[in-house]
DRENTI-394500 format. One record per residue: residue in one letter; x, y, z of N, C-alpha, C, O in turn. Coordinates in steps of 0.1 Angstrom, whole numbers, plus 5000, padded with zeros to 4 digits. Atoms other than C-alpha are relative to their C-alpha. Layout:
# DRENTI-394500
- r,n.east,n.north,n.up,ca.east,ca.north,ca.up,c.east,c.north,c.up,o.east,o.north,o.up
- A,X,Y,Z,X,Y,Z,X,Y,Z,X,Y,Z
...
# end
This chain:
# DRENTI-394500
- r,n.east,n.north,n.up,ca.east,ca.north,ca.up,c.east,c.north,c.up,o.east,o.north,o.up
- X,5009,4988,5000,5000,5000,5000,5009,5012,5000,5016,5015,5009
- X,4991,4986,4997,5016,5034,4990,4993,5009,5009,4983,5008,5016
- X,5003,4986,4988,5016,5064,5008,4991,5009,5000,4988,5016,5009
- X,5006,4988,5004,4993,5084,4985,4982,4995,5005,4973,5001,5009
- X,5009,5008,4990,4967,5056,4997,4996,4997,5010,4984,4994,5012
- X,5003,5001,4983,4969,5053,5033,4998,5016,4999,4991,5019,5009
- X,5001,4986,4997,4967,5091,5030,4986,5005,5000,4980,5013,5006
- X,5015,4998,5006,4934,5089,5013,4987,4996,5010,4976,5001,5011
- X,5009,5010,4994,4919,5064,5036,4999,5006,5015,4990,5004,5022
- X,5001,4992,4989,4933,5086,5065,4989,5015,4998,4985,5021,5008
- X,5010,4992,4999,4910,5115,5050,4985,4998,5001,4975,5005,5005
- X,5022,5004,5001,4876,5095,5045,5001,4999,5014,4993,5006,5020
- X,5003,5004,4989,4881,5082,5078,5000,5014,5011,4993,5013,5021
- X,5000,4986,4989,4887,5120,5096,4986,5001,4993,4978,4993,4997
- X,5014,4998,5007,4856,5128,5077,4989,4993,5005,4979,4999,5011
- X,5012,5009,4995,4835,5099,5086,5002,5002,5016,4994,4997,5024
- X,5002,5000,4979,4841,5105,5126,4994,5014,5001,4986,5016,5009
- X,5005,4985,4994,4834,5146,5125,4985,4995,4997,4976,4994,5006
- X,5018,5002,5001,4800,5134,5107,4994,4990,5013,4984,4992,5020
- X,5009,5006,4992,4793,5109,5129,5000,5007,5013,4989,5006,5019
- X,5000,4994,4994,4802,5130,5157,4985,5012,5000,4978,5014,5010
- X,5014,4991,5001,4771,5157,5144,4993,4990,5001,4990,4992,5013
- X,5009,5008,4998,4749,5131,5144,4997,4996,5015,4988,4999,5022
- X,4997,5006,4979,4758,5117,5182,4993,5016,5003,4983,5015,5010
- X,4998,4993,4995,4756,5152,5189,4984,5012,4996,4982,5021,5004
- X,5011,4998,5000,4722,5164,5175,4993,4990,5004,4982,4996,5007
- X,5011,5009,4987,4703,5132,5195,5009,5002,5009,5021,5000,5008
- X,4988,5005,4990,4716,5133,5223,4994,4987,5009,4983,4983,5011
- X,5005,5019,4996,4719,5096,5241,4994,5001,5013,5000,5009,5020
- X,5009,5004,4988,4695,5086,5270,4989,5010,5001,4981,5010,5011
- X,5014,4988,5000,4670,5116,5261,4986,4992,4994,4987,4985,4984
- X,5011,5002,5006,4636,5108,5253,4992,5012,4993,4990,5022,5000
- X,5005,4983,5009,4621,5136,5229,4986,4999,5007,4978,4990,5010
- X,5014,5001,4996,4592,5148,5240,4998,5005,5015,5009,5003,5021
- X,5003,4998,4986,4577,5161,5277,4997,4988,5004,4992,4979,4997
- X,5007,5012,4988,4570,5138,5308,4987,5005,4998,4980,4995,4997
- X,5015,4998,5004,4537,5152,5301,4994,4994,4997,4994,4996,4985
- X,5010,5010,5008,4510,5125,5294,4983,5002,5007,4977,5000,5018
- X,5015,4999,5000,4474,5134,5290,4992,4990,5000,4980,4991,4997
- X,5005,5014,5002,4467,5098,5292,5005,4996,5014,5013,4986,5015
- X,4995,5010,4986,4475,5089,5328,4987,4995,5006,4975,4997,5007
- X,5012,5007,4989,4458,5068,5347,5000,5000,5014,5007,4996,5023
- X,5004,4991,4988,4444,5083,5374,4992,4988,5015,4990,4990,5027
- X,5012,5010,4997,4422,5051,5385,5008,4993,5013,5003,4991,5024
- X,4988,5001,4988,4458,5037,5408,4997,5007,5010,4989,4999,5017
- X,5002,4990,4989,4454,5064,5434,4986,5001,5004,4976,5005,4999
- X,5008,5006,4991,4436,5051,5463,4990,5016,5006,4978,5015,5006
- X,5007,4989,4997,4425,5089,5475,4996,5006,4990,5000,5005,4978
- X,5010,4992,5014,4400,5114,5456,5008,5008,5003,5004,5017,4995
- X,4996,4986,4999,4422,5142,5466,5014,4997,4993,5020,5006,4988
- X,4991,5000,5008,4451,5126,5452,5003,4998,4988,5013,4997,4982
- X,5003,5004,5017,4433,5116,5419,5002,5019,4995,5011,5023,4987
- X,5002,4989,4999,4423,5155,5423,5013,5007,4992,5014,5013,4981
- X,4988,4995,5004,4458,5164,5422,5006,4995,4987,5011,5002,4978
- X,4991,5008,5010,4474,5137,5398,4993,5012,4984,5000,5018,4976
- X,5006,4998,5009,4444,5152,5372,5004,5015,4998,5005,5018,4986
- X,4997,4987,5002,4452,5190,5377,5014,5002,4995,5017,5013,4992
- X,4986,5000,5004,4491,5180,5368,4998,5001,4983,5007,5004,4975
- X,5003,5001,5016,4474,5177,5333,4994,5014,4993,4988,5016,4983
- X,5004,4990,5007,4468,5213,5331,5011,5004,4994,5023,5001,4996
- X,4988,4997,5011,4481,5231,5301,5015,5009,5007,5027,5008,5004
- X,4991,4995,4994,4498,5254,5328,5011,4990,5007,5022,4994,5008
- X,4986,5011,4995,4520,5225,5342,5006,4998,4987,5017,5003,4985
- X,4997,5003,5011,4523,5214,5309,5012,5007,4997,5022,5001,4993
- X,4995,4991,5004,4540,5246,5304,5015,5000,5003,5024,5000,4994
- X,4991,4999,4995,4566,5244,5329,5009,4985,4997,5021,4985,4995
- X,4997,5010,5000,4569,5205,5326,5017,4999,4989,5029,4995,4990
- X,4991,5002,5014,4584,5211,5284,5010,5010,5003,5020,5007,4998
- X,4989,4992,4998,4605,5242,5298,5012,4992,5010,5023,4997,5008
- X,4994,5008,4998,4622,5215,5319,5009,4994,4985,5021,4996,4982
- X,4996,5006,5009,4627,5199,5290,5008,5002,4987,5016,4994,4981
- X,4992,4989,5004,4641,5225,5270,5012,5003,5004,5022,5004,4998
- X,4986,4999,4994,4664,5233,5293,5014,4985,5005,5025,4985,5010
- X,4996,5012,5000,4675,5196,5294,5009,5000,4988,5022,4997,4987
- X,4987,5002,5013,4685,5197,5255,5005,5009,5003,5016,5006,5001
- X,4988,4989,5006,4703,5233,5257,5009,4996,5009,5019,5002,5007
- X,4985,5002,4995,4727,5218,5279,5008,4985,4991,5020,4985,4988
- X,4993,5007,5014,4734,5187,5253,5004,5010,4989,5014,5009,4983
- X,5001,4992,5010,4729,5212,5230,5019,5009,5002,5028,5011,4994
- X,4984,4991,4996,4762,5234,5249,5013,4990,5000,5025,4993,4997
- X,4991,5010,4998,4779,5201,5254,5004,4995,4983,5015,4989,4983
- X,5000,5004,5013,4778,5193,5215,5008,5014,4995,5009,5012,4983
- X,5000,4990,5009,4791,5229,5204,5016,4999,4997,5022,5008,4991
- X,4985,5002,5005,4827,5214,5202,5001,4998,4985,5012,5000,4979
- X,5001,5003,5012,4816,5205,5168,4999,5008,4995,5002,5006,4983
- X,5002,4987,5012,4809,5239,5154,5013,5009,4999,5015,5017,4991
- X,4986,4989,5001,4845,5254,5165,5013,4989,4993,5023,4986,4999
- X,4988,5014,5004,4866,5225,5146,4998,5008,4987,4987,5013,4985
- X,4994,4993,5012,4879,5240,5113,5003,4990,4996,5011,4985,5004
- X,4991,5011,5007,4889,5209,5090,5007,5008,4989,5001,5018,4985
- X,4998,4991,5009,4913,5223,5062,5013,4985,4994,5019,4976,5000
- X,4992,5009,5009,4932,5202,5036,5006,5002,4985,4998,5006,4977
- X,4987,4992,5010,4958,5211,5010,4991,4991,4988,4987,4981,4992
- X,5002,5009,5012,4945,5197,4975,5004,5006,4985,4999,5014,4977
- X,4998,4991,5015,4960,5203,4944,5003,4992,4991,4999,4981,4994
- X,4995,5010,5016,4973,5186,4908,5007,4991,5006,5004,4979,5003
- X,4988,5010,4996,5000,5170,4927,4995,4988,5010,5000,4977,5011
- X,5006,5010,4992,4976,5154,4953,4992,4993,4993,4990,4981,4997
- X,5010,5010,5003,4951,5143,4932,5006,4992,4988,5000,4982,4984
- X,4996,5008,5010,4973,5130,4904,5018,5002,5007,5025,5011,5003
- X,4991,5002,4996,5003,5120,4924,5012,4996,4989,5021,5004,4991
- X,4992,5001,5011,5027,5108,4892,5003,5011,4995,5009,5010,4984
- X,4999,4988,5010,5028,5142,4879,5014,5003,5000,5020,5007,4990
- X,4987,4993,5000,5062,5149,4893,5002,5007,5014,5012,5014,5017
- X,5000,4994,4980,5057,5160,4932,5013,4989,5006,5014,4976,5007
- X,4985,5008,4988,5091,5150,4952,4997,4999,5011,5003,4991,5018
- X,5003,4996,4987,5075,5161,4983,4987,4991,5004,4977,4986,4998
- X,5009,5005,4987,5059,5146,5014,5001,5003,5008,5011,5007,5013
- X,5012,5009,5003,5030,5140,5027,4995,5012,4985,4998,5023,4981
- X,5005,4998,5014,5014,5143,4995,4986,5011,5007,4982,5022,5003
- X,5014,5000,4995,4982,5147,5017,5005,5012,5014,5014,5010,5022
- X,4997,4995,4989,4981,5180,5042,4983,5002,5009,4973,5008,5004
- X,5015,5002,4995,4949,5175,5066,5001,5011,5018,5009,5012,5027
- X,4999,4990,4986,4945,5199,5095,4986,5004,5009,4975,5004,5004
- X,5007,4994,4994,4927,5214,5123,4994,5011,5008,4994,5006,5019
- X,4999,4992,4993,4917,5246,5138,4993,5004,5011,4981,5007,5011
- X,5011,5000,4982,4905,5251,5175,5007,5013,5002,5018,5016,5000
- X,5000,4984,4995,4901,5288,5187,5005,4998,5015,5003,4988,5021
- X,4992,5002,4990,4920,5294,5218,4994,5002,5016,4998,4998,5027
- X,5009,4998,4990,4892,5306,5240,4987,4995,5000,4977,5001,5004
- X,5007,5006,4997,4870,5275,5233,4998,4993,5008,4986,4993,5012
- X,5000,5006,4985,4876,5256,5260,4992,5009,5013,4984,5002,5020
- X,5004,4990,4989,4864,5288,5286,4987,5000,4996,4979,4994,5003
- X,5013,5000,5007,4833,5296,5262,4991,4986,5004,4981,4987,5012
- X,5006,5007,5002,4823,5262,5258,4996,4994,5018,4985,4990,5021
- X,5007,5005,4984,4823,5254,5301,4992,5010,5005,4984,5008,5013
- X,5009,4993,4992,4809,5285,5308,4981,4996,4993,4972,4993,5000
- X,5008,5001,5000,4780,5282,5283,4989,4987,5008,4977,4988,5012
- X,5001,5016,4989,4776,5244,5301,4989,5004,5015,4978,5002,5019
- X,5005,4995,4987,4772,5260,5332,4988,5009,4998,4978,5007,5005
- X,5017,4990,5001,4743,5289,5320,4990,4986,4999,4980,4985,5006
- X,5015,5004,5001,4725,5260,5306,4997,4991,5008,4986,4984,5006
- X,5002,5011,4991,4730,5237,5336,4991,5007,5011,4984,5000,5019
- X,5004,4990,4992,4719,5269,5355,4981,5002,4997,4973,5003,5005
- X,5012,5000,5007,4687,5272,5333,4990,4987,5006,4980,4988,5013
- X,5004,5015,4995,4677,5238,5341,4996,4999,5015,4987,4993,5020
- X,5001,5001,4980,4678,5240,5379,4988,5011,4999,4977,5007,5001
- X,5011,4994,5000,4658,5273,5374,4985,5000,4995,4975,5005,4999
- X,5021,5008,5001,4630,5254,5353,4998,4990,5014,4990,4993,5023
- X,5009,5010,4992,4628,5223,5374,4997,5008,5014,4992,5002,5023
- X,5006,4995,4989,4624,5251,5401,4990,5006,5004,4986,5009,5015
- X,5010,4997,5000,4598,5263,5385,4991,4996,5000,4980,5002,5003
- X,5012,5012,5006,4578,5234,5376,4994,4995,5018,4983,4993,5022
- X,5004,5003,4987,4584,5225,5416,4988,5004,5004,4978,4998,5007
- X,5006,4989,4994,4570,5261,5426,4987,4997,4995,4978,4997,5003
- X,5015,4999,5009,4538,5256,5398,4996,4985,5007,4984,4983,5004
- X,5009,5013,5002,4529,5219,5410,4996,5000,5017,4986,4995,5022
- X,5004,4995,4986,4531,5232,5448,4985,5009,5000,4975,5006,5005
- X,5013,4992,4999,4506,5261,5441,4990,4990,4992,4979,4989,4998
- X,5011,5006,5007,4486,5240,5417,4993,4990,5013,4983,4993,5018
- X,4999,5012,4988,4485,5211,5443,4988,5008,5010,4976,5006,5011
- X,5010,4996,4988,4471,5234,5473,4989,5008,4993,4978,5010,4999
- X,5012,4996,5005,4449,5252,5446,4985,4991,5001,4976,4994,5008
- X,5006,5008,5003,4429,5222,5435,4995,4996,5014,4983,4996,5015
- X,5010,5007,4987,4422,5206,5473,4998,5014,5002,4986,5013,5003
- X,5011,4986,4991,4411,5244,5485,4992,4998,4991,4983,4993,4998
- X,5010,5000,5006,4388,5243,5457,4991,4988,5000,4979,4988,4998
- X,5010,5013,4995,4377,5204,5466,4996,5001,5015,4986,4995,5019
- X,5007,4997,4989,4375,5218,5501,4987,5008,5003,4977,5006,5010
- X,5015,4993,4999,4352,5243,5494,4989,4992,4993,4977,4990,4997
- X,5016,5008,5003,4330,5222,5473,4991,4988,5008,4979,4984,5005
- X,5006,5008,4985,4324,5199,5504,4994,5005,5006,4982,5003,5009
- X,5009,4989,4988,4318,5227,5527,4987,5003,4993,4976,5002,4999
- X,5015,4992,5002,4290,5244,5502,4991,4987,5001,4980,4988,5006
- X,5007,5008,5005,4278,5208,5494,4994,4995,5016,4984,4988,5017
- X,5007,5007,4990,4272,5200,5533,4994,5014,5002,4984,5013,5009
- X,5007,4988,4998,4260,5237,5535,4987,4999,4999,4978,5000,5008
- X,5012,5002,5007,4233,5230,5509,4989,4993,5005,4977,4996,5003
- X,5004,5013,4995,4224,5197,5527,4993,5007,5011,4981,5006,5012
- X,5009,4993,4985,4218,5218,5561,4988,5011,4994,4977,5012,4999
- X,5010,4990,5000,4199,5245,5546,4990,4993,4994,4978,4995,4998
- X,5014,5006,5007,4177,5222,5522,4995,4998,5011,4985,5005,5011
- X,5007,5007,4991,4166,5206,5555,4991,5015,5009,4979,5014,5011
- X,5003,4994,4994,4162,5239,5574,4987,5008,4988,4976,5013,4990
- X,5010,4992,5013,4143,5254,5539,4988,4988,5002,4979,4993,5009
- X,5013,5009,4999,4115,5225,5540,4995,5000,5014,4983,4996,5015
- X,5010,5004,4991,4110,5225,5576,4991,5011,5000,4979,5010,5002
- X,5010,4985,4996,4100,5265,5574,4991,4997,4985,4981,5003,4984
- X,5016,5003,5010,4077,5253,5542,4994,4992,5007,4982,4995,5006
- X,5012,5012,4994,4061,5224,5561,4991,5011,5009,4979,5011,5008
- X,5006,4991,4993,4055,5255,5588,4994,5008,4991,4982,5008,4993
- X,5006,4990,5007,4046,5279,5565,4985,4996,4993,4976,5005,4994
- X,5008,5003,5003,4022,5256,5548,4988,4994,5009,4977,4991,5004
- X,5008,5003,4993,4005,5246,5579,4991,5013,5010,4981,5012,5017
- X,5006,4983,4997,3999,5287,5588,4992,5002,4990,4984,5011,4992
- X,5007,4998,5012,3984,5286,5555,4986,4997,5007,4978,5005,5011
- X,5012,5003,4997,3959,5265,5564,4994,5000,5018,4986,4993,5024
- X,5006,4993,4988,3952,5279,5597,4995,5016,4997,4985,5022,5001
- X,5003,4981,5007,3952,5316,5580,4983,4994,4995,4973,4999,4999
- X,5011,5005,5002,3925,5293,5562,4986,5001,5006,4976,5006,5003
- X,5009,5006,4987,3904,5281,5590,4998,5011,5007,4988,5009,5014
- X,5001,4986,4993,3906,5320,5606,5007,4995,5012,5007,5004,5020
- X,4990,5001,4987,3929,5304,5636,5010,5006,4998,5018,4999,5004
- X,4988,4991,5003,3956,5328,5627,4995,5012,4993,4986,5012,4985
- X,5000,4985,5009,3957,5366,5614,5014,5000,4993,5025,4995,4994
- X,4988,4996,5011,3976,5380,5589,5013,4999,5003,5022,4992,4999
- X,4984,4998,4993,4004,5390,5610,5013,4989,5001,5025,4990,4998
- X,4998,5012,5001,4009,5354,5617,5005,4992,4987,5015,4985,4985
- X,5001,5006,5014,4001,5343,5582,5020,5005,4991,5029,5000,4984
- X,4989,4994,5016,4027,5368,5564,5017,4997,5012,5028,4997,5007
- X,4986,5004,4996,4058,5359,5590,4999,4984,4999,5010,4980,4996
- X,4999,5017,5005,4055,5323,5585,5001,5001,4984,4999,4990,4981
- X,4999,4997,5009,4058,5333,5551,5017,5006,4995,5027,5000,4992
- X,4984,4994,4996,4090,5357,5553,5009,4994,5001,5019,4993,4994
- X,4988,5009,4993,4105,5331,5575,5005,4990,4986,5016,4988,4981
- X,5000,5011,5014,4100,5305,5543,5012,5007,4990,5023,5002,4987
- X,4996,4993,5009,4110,5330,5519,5016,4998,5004,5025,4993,4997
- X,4985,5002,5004,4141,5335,5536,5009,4992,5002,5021,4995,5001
- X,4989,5011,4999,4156,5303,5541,4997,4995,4984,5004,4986,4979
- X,4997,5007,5021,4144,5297,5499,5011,5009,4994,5017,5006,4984
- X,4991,4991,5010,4167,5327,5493,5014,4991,5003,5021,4989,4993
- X,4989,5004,4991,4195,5310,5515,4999,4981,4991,5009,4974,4989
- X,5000,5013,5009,4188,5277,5496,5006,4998,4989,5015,4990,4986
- X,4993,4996,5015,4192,5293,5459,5016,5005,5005,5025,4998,4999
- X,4988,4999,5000,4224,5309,5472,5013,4988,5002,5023,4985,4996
- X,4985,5013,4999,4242,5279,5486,4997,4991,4987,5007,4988,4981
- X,4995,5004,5015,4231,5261,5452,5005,5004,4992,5009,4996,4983
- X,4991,4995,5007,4247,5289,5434,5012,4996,5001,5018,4989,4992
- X,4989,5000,4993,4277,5289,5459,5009,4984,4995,5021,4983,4992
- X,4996,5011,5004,4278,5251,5450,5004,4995,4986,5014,4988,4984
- X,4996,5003,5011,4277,5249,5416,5012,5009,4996,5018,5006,4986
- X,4993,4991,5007,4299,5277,5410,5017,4992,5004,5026,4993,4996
- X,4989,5005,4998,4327,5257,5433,5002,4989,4991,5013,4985,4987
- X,4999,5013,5009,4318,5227,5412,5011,5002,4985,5019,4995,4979
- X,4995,4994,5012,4328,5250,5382,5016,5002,4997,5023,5000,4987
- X,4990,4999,4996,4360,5258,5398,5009,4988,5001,5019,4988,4993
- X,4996,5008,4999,4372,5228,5406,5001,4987,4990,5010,4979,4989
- X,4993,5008,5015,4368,5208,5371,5001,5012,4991,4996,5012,4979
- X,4994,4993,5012,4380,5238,5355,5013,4995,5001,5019,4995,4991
- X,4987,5005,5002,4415,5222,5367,5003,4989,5000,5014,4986,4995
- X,5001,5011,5008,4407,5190,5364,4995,4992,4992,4999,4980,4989
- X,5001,5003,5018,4391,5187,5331,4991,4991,4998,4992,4985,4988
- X,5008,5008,4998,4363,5166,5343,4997,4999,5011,5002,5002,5021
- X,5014,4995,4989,4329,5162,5361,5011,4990,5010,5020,4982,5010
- X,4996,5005,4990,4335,5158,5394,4992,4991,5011,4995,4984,5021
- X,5007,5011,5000,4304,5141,5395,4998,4985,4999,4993,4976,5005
- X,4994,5013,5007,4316,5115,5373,5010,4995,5010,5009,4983,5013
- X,4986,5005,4996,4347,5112,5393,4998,4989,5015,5003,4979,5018
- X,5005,5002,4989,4329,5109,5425,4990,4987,5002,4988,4982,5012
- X,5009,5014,5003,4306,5079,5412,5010,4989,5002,5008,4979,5007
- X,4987,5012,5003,4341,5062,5405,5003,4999,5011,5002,4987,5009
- X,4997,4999,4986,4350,5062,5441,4999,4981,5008,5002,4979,5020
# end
């Protein structure tokens, strides 16, 4: 094997490693593309409603948000760890005499193959390292901060819909006893064993535990409203599954 050969075989081969190096270096290895985010979890595992509660509000778009900024900040530090590839200069001599060696060239290597590394890559390349290792700590600190407030959002909003829902429960009861009264002043107002006076406060009284009724059903549905606005489903439904 001459020399103008091994020389040749020494270029494909520098060649074939920078590429495969870009390649290694756009995936990077043990990553999964993609967020931990899955809108498909199964919620059905988790023995408590308040921790189904939570698992299902992790599926808002707002976690979502922070989840992929994790993830982002995951590749830009492959991404900083790969950028040795963009400061490599390859440079190689090619002329008459290399590519048609017999011409009359006395000199060697036939073949001149080189490299150029800037002198303040090394510094560049660890500091960017460190911003994007820096980045990273500051998502997953955010995603913490967002799954903390989400977390106590969702049970205050399942707490309150307990409280209105045993509210509702007390006042229905107290709202039908003052109609059972109310309707038995009726029929005394009827019979003339009662005057008006009588008549129209047993009436009042009714009235105002029906206002106090409608309210805590507002109060109720509106927590209902709240509380699958962050988990993205009845809570009705959820509450059957139990």
């Amino acid at each position: 094997m001459n020399l103008s050969t091994m020389n040749k075989k020494f270029f494909f081969i520098a060649l074939l490693c920078i590429s495969s190096g870009i390649v290694l270096a756009q995936v990077p290895a043990g990553r999964k593309l993609g967020s931990t985010y899955n809108p498909n979890s199964d919620t059905s595992v988790v023995g408590d409603i308040r921790e189904k509660l939570v698992q299902l509000a992790l599926q808002n778009p707002n976690f979502e948000i922070a989840d992929r900024k994790v993830s982002i900040a995951a590749f830009q530090i492959d991404r900083a760890r790969g950028e040795w590839l963009n400061v490599l200069v390859p440079s190689i001599n090619l002329n008459e005499f290399t590519i048609n060696p017999k011409a009359g060239n006395q000199f060697l290597p036939l073949w001149n193959v080189g490299i150029t590394v800037p002198l303040n890559y090394y510094f560049t390349n660890k500091s960017n390292t460190r911003i994007a290792k820096e980045n990273l700590y500051i998502a997953e600190a955010e995603k913490n901060q967002r799954y903390r407030e989400i977390r106590t959002k969702v049970l205050t909003r399942y707490e309150d819909f307990l409280m209105y829902k045993e509210m509702l429960e007390m006042q229905s009861r107290v709202t039908q006893d003052a109609y059972l009264f109310f309707r038995q002043r009726e029929n005394d107002f009827a019979d003339n064993a009662i005057g008006v006076e009588d008549y129209n406060k047993a009436y009042f009284s009714y009235k105002e535990q029906r206002d106090r009724q409608l309210q805590s059903i507002r109060n109720l549905n509106v927590s209902k409203y709240d509380l699958e606005e962050m988990i993205g489903v009845s809570i009705d439904e959820l509450l059957s599954k139990k």
